[in-house]
Kinemage of the C-alpha trace (Angstrom):
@kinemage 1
@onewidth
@group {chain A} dominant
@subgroup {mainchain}
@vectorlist {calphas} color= white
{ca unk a 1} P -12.519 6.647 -25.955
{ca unk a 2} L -12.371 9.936 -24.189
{ca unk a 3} L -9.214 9.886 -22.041
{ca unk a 4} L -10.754 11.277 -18.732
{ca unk a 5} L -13.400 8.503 -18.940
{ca unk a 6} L -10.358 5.669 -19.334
{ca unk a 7} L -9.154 7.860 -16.125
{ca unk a 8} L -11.953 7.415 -14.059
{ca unk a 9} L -12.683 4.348 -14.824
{ca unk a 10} L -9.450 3.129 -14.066
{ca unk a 11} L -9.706 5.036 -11.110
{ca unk a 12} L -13.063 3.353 -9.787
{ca unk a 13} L -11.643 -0.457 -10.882
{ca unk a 14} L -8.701 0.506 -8.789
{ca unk a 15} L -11.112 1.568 -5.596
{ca unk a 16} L -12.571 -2.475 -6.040
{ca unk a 17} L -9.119 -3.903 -6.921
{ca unk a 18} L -7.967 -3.002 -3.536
{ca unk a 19} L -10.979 -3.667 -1.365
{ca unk a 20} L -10.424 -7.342 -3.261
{ca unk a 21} L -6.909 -8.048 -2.984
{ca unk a 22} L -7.364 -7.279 0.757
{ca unk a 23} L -10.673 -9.961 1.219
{ca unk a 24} L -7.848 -12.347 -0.182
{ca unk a 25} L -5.568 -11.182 2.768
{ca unk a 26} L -2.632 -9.033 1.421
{ca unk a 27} L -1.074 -6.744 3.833
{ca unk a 28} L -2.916 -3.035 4.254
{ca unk a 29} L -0.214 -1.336 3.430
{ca unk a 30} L 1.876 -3.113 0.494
{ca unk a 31} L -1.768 -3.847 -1.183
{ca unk a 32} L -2.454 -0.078 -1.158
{ca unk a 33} L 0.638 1.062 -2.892
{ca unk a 34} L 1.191 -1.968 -4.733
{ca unk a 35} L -2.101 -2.028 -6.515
{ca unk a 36} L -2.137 1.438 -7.141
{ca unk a 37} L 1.410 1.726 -8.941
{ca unk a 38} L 0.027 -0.912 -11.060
{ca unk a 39} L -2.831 1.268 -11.873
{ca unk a 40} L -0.723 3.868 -12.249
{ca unk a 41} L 1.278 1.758 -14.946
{ca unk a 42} L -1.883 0.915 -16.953
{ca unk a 43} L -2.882 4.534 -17.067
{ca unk a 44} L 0.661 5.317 -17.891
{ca unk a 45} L 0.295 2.905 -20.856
{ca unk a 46} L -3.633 4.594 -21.785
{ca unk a 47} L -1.967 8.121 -21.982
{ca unk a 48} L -3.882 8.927 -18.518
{ca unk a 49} L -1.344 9.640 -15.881
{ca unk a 50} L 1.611 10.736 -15.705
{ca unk a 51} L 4.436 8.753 -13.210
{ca unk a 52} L 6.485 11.691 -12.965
{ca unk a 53} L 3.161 13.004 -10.056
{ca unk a 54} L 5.315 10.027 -7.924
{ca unk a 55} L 8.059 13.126 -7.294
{ca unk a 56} L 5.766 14.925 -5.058
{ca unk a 57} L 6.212 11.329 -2.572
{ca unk a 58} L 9.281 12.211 -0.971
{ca unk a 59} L 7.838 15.698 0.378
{ca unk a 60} L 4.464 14.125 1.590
{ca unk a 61} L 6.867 11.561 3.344
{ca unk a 62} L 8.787 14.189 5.049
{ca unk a 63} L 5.878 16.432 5.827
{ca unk a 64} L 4.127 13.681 7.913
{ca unk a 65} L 7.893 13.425 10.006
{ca unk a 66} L 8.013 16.883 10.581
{ca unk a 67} L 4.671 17.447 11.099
{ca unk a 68} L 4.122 19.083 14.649
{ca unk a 69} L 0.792 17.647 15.060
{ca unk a 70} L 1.322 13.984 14.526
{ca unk a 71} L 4.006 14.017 16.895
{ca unk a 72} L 0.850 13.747 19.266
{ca unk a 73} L 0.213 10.360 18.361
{ca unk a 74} L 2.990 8.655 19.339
{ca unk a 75} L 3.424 10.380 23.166
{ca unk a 76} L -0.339 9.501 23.289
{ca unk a 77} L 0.073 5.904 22.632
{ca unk a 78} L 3.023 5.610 24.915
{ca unk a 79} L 0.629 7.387 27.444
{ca unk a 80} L -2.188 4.484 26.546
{ca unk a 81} L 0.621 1.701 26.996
{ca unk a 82} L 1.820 2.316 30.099
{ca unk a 83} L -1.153 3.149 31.608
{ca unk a 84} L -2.176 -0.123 30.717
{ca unk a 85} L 1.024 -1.278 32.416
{ca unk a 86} L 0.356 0.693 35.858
{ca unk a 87} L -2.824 -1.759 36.160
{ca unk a 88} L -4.724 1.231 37.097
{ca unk a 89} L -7.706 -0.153 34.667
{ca unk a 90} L -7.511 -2.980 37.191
{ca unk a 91} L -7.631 -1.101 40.124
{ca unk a 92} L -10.918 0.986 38.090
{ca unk a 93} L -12.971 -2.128 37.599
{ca unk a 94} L -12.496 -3.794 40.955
{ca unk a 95} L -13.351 -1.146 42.991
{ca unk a 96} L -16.482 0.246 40.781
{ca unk a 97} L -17.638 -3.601 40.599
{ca unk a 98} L -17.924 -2.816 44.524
{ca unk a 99} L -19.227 0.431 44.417
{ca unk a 100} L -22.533 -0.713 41.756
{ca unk a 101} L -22.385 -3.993 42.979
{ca unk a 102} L -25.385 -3.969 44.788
{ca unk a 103} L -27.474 -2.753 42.007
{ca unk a 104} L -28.887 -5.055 38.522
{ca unk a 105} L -26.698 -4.846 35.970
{ca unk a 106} L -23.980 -3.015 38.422
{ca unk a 107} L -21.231 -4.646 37.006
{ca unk a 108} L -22.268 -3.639 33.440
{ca unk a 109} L -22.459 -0.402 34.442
{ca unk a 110} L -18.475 -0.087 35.735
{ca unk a 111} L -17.489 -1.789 33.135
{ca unk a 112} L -19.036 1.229 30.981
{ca unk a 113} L -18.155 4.204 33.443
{ca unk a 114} L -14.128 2.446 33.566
{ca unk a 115} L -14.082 1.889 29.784
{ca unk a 116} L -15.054 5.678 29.382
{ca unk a 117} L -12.895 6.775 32.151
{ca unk a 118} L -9.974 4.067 30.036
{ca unk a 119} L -11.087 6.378 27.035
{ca unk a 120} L -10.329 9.709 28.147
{ca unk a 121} L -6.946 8.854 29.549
{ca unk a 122} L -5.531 5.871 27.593
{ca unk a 123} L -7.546 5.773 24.335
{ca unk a 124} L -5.683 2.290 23.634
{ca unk a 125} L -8.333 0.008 22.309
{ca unk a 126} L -6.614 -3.342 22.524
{ca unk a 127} L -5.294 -2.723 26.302
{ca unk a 128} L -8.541 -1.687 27.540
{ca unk a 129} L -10.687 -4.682 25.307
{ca unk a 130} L -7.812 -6.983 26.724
{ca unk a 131} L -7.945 -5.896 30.437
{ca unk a 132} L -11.577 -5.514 30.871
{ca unk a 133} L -11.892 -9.052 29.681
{ca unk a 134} L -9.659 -10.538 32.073
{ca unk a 135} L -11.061 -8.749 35.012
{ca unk a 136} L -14.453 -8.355 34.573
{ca unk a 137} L -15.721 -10.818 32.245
{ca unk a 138} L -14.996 -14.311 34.321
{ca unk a 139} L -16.793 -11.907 37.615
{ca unk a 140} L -19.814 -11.326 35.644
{ca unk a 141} L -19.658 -15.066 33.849
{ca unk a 142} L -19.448 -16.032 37.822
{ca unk a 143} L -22.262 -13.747 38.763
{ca unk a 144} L -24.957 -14.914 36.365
{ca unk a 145} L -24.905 -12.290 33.675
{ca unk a 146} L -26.305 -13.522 30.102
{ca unk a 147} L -22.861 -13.662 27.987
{ca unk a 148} L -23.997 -12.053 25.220
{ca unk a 149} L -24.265 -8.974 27.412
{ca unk a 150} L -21.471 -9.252 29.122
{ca unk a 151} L -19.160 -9.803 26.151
{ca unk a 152} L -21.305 -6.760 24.175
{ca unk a 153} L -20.448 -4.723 27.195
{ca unk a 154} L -17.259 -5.155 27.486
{ca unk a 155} L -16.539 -4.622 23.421
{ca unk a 156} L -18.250 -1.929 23.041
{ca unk a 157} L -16.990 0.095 26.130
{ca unk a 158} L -13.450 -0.830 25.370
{ca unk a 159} L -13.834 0.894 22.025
{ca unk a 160} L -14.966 4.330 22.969
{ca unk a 161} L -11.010 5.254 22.407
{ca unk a 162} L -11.580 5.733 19.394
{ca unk a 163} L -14.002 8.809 19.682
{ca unk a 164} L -13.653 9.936 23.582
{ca unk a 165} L -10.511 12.270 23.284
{ca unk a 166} L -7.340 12.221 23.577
{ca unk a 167} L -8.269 9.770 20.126
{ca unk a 168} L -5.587 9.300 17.957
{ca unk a 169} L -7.906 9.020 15.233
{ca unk a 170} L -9.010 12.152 15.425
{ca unk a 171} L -5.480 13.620 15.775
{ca unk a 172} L -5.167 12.245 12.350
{ca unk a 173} L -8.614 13.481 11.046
{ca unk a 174} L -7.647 16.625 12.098
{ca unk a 175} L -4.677 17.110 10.520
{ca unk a 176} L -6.600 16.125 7.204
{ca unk a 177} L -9.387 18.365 7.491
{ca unk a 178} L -7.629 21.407 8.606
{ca unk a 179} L -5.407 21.250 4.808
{ca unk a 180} L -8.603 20.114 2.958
{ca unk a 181} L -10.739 22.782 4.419
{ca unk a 182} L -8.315 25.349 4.126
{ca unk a 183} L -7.975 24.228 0.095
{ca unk a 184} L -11.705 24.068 -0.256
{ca unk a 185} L -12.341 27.247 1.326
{ca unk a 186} L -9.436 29.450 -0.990
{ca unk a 187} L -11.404 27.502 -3.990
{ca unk a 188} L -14.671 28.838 -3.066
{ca unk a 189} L -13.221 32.612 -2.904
{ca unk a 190} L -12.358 32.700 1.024
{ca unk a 191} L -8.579 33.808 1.451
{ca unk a 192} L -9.045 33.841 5.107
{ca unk a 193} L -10.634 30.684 6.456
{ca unk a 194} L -11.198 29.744 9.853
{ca unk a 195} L -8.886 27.073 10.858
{ca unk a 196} L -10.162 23.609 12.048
{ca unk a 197} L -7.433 22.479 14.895
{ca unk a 198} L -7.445 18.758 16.200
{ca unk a 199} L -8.533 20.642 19.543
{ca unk a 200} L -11.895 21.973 17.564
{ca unk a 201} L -12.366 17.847 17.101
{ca unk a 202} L -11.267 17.079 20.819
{ca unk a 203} L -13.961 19.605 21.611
{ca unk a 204} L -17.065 18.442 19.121
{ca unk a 205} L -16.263 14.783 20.118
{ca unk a 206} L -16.699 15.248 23.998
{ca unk a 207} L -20.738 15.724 23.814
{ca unk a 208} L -20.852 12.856 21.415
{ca unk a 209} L -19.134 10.310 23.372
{ca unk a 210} L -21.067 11.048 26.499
{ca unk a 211} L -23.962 10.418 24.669
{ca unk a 212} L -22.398 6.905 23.671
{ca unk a 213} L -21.895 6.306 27.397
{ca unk a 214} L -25.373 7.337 28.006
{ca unk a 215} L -26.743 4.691 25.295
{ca unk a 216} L -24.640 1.918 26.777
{ca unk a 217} L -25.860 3.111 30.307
{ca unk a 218} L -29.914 3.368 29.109
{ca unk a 219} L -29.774 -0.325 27.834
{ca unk a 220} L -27.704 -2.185 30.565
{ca unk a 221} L -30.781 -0.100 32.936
{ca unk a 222} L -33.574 -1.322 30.547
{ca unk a 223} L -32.133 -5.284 30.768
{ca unk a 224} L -31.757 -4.871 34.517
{ca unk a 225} L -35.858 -3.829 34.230
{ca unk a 226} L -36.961 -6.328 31.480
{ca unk a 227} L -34.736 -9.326 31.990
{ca unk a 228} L -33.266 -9.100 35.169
{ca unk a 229} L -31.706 -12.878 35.090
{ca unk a 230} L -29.266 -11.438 32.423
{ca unk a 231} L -27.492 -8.979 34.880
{ca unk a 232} L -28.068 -9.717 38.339
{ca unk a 233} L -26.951 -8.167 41.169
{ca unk a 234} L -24.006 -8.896 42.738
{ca unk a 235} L -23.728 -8.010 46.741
{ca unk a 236} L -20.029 -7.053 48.342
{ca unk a 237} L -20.389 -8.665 51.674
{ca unk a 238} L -20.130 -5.995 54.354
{ca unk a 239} L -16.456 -7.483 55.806
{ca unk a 240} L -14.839 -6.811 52.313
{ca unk a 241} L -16.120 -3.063 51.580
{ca unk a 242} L -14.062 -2.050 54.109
{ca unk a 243} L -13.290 2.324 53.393
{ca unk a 244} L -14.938 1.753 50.599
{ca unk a 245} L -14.799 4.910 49.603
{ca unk a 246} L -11.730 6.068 50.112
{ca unk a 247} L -11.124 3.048 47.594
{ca unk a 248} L -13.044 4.829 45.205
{ca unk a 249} L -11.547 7.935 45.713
{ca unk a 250} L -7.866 6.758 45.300
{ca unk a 251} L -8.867 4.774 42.044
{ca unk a 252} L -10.722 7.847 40.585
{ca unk a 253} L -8.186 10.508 41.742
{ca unk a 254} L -5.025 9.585 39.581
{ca unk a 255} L -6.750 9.174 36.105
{ca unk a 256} L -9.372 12.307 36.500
{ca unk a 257} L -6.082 14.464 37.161
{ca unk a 258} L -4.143 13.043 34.272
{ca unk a 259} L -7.661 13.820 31.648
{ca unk a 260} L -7.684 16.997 33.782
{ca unk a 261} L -3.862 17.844 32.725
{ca unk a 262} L -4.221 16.402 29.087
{ca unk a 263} L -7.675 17.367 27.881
{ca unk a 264} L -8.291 20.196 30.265
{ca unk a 265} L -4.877 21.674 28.669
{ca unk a 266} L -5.822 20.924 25.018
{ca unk a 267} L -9.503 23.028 25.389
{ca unk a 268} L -8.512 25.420 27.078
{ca unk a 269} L -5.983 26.671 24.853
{ca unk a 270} L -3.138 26.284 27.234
{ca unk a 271} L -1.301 23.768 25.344
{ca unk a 272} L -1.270 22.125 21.634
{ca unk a 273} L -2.155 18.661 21.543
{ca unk a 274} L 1.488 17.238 20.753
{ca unk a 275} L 2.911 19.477 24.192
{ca unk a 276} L -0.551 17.748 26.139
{ca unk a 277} L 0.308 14.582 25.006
{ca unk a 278} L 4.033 15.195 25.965
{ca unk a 279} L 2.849 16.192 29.682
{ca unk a 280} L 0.644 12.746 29.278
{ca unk a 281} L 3.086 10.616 28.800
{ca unk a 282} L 5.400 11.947 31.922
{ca unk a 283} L 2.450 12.179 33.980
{ca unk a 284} L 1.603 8.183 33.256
{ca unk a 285} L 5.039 7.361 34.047
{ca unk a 286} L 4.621 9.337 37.825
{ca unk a 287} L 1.136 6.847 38.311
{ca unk a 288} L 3.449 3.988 37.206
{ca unk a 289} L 5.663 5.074 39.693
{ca unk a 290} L 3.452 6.046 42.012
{ca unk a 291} L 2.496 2.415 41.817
{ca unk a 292} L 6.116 0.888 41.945
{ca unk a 293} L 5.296 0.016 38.471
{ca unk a 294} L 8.184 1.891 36.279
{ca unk a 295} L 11.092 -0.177 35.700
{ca unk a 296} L 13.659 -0.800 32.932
{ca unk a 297} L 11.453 -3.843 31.858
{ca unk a 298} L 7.903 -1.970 31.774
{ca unk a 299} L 9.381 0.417 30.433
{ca unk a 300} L 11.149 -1.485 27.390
{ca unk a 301} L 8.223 -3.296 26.849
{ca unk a 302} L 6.203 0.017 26.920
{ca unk a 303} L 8.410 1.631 24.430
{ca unk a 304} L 8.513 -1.163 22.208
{ca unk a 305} L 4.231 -1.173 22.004
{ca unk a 306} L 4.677 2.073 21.030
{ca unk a 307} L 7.040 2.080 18.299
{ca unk a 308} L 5.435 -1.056 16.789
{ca unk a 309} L 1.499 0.665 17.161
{ca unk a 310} L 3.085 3.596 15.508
{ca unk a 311} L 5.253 2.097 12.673
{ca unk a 312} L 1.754 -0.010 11.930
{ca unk a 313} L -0.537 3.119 11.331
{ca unk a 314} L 2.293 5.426 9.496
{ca unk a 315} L 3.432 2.913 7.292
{ca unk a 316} L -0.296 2.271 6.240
{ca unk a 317} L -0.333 6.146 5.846
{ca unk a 318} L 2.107 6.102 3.508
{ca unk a 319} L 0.419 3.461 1.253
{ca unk a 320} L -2.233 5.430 1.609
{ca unk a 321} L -0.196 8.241 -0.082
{ca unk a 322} L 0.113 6.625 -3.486
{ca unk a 323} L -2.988 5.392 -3.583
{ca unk a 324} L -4.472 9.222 -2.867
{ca unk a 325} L -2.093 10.328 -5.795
{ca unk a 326} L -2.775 7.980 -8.726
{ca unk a 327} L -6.879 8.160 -7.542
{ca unk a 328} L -6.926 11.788 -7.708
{ca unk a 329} L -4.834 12.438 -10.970
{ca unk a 330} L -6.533 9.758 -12.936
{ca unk a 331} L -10.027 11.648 -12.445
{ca unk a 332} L -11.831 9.883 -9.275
{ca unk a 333} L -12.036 12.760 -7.406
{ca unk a 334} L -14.746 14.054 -10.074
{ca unk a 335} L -15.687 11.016 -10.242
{ca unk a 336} L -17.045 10.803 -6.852
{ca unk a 337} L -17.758 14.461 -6.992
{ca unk a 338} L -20.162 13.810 -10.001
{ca unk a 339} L -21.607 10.732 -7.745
{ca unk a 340} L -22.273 12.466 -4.853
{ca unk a 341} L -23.353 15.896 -6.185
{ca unk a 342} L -25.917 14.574 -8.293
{ca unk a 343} L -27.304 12.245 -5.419
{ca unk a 344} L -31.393 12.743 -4.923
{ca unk a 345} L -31.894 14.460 -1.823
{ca unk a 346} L -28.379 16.896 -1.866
{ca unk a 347} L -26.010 17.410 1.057
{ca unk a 348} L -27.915 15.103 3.605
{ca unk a 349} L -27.724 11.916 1.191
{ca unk a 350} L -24.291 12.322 0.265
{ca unk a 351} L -22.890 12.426 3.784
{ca unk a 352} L -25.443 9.675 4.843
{ca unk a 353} L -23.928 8.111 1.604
{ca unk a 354} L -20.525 8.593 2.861
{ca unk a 355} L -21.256 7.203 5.828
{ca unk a 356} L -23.071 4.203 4.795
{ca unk a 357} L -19.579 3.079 2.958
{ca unk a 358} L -17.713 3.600 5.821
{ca unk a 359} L -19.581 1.369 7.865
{ca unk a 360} L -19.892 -1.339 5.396
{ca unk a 361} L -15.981 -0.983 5.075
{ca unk a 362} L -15.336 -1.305 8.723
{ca unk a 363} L -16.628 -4.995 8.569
{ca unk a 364} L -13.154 -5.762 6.365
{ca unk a 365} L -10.847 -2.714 7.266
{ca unk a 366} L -9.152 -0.911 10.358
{ca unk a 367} L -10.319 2.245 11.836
{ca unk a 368} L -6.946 3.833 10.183
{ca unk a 369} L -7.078 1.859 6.699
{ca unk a 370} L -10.697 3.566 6.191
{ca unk a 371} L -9.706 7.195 7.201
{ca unk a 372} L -6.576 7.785 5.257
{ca unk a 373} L -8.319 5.713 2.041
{ca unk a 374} L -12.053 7.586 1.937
{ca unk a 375} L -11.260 10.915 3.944
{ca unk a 376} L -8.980 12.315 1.014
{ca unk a 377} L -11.525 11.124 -1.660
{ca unk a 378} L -14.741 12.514 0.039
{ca unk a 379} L -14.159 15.240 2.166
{ca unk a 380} L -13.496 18.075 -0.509
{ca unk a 381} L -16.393 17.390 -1.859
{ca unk a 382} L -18.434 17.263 1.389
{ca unk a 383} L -16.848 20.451 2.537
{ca unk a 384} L -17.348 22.477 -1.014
{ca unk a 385} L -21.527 21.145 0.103
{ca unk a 386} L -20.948 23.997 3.431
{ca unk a 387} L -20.466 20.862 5.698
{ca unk a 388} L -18.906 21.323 8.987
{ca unk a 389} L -15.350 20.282 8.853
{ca unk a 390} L -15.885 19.424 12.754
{ca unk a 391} L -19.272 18.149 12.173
{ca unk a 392} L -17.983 15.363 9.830
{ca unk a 393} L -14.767 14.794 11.975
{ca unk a 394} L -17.143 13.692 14.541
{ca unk a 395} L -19.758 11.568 12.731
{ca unk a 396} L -16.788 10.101 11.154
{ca unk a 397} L -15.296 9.207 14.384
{ca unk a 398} L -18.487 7.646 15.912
{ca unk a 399} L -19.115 5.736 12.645
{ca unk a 400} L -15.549 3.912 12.451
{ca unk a 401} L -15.835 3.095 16.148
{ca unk a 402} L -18.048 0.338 14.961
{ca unk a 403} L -15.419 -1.063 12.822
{ca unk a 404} L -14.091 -2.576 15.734
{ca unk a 405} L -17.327 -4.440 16.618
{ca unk a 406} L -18.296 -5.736 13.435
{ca unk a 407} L -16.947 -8.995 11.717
{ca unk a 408} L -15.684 -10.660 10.323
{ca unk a 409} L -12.361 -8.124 11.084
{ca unk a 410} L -13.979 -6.064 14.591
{ca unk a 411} L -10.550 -6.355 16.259
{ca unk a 412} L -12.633 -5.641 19.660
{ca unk a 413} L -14.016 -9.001 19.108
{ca unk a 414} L -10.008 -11.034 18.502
{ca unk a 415} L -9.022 -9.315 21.660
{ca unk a 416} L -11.999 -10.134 23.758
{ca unk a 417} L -12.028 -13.545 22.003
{ca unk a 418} L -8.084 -14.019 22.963
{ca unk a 419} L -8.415 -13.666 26.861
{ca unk a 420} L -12.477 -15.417 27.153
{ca unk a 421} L -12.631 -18.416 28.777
{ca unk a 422} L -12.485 -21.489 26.190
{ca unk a 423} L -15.928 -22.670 27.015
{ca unk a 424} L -17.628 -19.310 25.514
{ca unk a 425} L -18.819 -19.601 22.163
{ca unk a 426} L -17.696 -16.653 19.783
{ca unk a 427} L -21.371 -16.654 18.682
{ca unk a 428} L -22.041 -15.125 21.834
{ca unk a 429} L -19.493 -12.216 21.401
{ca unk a 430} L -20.835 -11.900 18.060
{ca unk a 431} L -24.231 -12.109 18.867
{ca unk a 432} L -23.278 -9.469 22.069
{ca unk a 433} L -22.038 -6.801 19.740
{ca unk a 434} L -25.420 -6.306 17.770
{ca unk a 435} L -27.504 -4.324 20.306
{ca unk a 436} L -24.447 -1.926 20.751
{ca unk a 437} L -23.400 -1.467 16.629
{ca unk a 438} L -27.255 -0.602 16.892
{ca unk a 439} L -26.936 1.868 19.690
{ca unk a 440} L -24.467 3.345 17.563
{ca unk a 441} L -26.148 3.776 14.641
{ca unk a 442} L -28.807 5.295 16.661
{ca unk a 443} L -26.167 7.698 17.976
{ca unk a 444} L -25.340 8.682 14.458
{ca unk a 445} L -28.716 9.554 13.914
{ca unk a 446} L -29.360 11.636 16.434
{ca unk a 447} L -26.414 13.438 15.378
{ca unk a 448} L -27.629 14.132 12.245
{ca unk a 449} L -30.998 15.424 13.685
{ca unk a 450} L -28.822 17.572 16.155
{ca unk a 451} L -25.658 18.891 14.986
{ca unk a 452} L -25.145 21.351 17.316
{ca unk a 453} L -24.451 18.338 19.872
{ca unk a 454} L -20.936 18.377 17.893
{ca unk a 455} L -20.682 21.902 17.162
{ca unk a 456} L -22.138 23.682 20.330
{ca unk a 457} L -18.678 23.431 22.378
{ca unk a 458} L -16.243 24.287 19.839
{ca unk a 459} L -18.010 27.340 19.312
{ca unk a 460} L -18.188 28.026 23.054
{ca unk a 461} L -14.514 27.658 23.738
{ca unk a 462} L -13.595 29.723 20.187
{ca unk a 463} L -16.089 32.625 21.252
């Protein structure tokens, strides 16, 4: 048999080998570069790889350490964590559930304005899922609000950290594109290509996740309209509004500076993202302060988030790693070159493609599990099709924020499920979640109808 079929074969059972061992719940990481040295042995054995590629390891290992860019992630999640800490999500949600409370389906509607304010200055998933639930799901239980709602609300808004910048998902998407497109491009003949910076991504994926906020917004309005019993309103009385808003005004102030600092910093070319994310994290510790909220023991517990959240993604990373080299060297990156190329309908059904097994993987793997396991495989050949690097970045982002929502493995759901009172069924958080995975899907669409909605502001602030 022709030894570059034995390769990509191999290479394809290797692909399902791994998606199985994980169903039977092996570890992310070990199952990625466990499988994939065994692989590797079998195609050592067949004459179709070669074990000495495992020598080029050490320097992708120390290129992600001393890679300037990633650096970002880490100061970004400390940022997140103590954030979370400083309670000023709590402070967020209690004073908006004043401020809409007179209105149907006001306290829907804070939760979604905090979770995207949460977004743009903590970007930590869990904490905001967690927090959100504890606060604002027993008020709006209280209040009358139809569960599923309230728990689909709450999910889905607590997620939009994964696409609203300062996303640490697309810091890592970034950094992959940028050495892909630049390879890509000096294979097609251009010596001189533009470079794609994880502040070109910050940039696309601003547009984008207002338009997530304004989904979320459009169909807690339309309940309010068509079922108002699911999300009724919820009057402050007059002796508790007190300065209402100067309440407003001191629990806005303090995050819109810090996304003001961070992201404002990032655009506008004043700062990389890892010196941004630096002057994040010292500007959450002055709110914790400002708070009487930084001690030895917040922070310790802070620090210790953060190294855990960090060692978790990086070591899957570099699993990741060997399974990227024994893939690519036993032939399945022509393998799904040939597959997608030759796909009916050209560019447009491969990335729709593409996308459709990302969001079928999301209901078994994490956000970072998909990116650093399909990214390396697909992109090159998406990219040698003339897409956007930032385009896909973006689409990419907004598709593997539903991995969060969707089980049996939507993490959104085990945090929200964690801190919900013991009398709510989890059919209702399931159930909850399906309007919004929808709304999501829709805002993929639209996306694909309008790119410039990703690409208009990068442009902008490049030109």
């Amino acid at each position: 048999m022709d030894p570059i079929l034995i390769g990509e074969i191999l290479a394809g059972l290797m692909f399902f080998g791994i998606i199985g061992f994980l169903l039977m719940g092996f570890p992310v990481a070990f199952t990625l570069a466990g499988v994939s040295l065994m692989f590797g042995g079998v195609g050592y054995a067949l004459g179709v790889f070669d074990p000495s590629n495992f020598g080029a390891l050490p320097n992708r290992y120390i290129g992600f350490m001393t890679n300037e860019v990633l650096v970002a992630v880490p100061l970004f999640i400390f940022m997140g964590v103590m954030l979370e800490r400083s309670r000023i999500a709590e402070q967020l949600l209690l004073t908006m559930g004043k401020l809409f409370g007179n209105l149907r389906g006001g306290l829907g509607i804070s939760v979604i304005l905090v979770g995207a304010m949460l977004a743009a200055s903590t970007g930590v998933v869990g904490a905001t899922v967690v927090t959100m639930g504890l606060i604002s799901l027993p008020a709006m239980l209280r209040a009358g609000y139809d569960p599923k709602l309230s728990t689909g609300v709450i999910c889905a808004s607590g997620t939009l950290g994964q696409i609203v910048p300062p996303s640490t998902v697309l810091i890592f998407m970034g950094d992959m594109l940028s050495g892909i497109n630049s390879q890509v491009q000096m294979e097609k003949g251009n010596f001189a290509p533009t470079a794609v910076s994880v502040g070109d991504l910050f940039a696309g994926a601003l547009l984008p996740g207002f338009l997530l906020v304004g989904l979320y917004l459009a169909y807690t309005v339309f309940k309010a309209i068509t079922d108002p019993a699911s999300c009724p309103a919820t009057p402050v009385p007059e002796a508790e509004r007190g300065d209402l808003m100067g309440e407003v005004f001191s629990a806005l102030l303090p995050p819109m500076i810090l996304i003001l600092a961070v992201l404002g910093s990032i655009l506008g070319g004043i700062a990389t993202p890892t010196e941004a994310a630096s002057v994040g994290a010292v500007g959450a510790m002055v709110l914790a302060a400002l708070r009487w909220r930084l001690n030895l023991t917040i922070l310790r517990e802070t620090v210790i988030a953060t190294a855990t959240i960090t060692s978790m993604v990086f070591i899957v990373l570099l699993g990741a790693s060997v399974f990227s080299i024994v893939f690519r060297l036993m032939g399945g990156d022509n393998l799904v070159h040939e597959f997608l190329s030759n796909l009916p309908g050209g560019t447009l059904t491969a990335v729709a493609m593409v996308m459709a097994i990302m969001f079928f993987l999301g209901f078994i793997l994490d956000t970072f599990e998909i990116i650093f396991i399909v990214i390396p495989i697909t992109a090159p050949v998406l990219l040698m099709m003339d897409v956007d690097p930032v385009w896909l970045g973006v689409i990419v982002g907004v598709n593997l924020q539903t991995s969060f929502l969707t089980p049996p493995f939507g993490f959104a759901l085990f945090y929200l499920r964690g801190v919900a009172p013991p009398d709510l069924p989890t059919s209702a958080i399931y159930k909850g979640i399906l309007p919004f995975v929808g709304l999501q899907i829709l805002a993929i669409a639209i996306l694909f109808a309008f790119p410039g909605i990703v690409t208009w502001l990068p442009k902008v602030i490049a030109g």
